[in-house]
Phi, psi and omega in degrees: 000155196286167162238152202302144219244347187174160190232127178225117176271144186226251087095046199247147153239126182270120186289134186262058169253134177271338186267011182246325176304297213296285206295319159312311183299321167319297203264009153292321187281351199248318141302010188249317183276035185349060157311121172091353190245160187267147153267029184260346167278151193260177196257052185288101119031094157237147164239189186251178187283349185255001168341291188279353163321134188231073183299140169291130173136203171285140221260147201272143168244128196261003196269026147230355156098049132293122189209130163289099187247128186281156178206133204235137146186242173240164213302300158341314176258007199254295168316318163339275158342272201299007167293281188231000178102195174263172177243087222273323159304358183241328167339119205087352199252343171317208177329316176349100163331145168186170200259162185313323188269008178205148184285348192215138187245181184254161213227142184312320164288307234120175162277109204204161187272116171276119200219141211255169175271304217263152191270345195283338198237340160275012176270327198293343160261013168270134192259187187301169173248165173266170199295312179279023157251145204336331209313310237295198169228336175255160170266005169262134191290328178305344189284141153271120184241135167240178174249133189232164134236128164306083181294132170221129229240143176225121216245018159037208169318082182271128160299134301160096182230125212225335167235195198276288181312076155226150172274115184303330192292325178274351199270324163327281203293351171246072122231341194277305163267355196244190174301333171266162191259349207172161170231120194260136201238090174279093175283333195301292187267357181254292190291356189048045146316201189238315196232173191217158203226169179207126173216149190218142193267002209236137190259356178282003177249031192194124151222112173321077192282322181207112168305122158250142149264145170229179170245118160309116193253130164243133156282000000 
């Protein structure tokens, strides 16, 4: 399929949840204070395309790699998400390669909440909205509208991962057990992919901040 050429926003609904605000903040704060973490890694700063971004609310702290991160599928699991959060269980069953014969693939980091800088690669899991649903903003059914939800993602100590050569088990285990927080998968500058990602195994470190709808635009 081509890929769109430009996003025409119709659509931001900002999600209200306090109990989802809470348990995020907690455990931002609590990565912040490295409860629980080894110090011989040091907290190195990366940023993303949405960096100098500036939202009304609480100000992103980025010297610990707090960052506004896309996240794509269909409108239904996307209310979910800003409902009850992720599902660390549904994880592989989207977009993921997978063999024919199974619902669910192993996702390149591992199984984990996958999350994008850019809306062009959380567009390729996002599905159609259906025409009658409420989400939409506009009333004609024939316009095709898709979905993102905007994310604020608190990604601490991030594994840096630039190539190919890694163990999923380890990239787990130095965040389950180790010095990190989070795996940042930089497809960009060694293999000279388009995009680059962020996964994090904890669904409290991503609190699902805004639903966006859109229109896909081709020149």
């Amino acid at each position: 399929a081509p890929v769109p050429s430009g996003y025409l926003l119709l659509g931001a609904y900002r999600n209200q949840n306090p109990d989802l605000w809470q348990k995020y903040k907690l455990m931002a704060r609590a990565m912040s204070e490295g409860v629980g973490r080894q110090d011989d890694v040091p907290l190195e700063p990366v940023s993303v395309a949405t960096s100098s971004w500036e939202i009304e609310g609480d100000v992103l702290d980025s010297e610990r790699n707090e960052w506004y991160l896309y996240h794509g599928s269909s409108v239904d699991s996307l209310k979910g998400i800003c409902s009850s959060s992720f599902r660390l269980a549904l994880a592989g069953t989207g977009a993921t390669w997978k063999d024919a014969d199974k619902a669910t693939g192993t996702p390149l980091y591992g199984y984990g909440i996958y999350l994008a800088e850019h809306v062009t690669k959380a567009d390729e899991y996002a599905a159609a909205i259906p025409p009658d649903d409420s989400i939409r903003p506009i009333d004609d059914a024939d316009v095709e509208l898709h979905c993102v939800l905007l994310c604020r993602v608190f990604g601490g100590r991030t594994r840096v991962v630039t190539t190919n050569e890694f163990e999923i088990d380890k990239l787990r285990s130095d965040v389950f057990e180790g010095p990190y927080d989070s795996v940042f998968g930089d497809r960009v500058s060694t293999l000279g992919k388009p995009f680059r990602e962020v996964v994090v195994y904890d669904k409290d470190q991503c609190y699902p901040e805004f639903l966006l709808v859109y229109q896909r635009s081709y020149d």
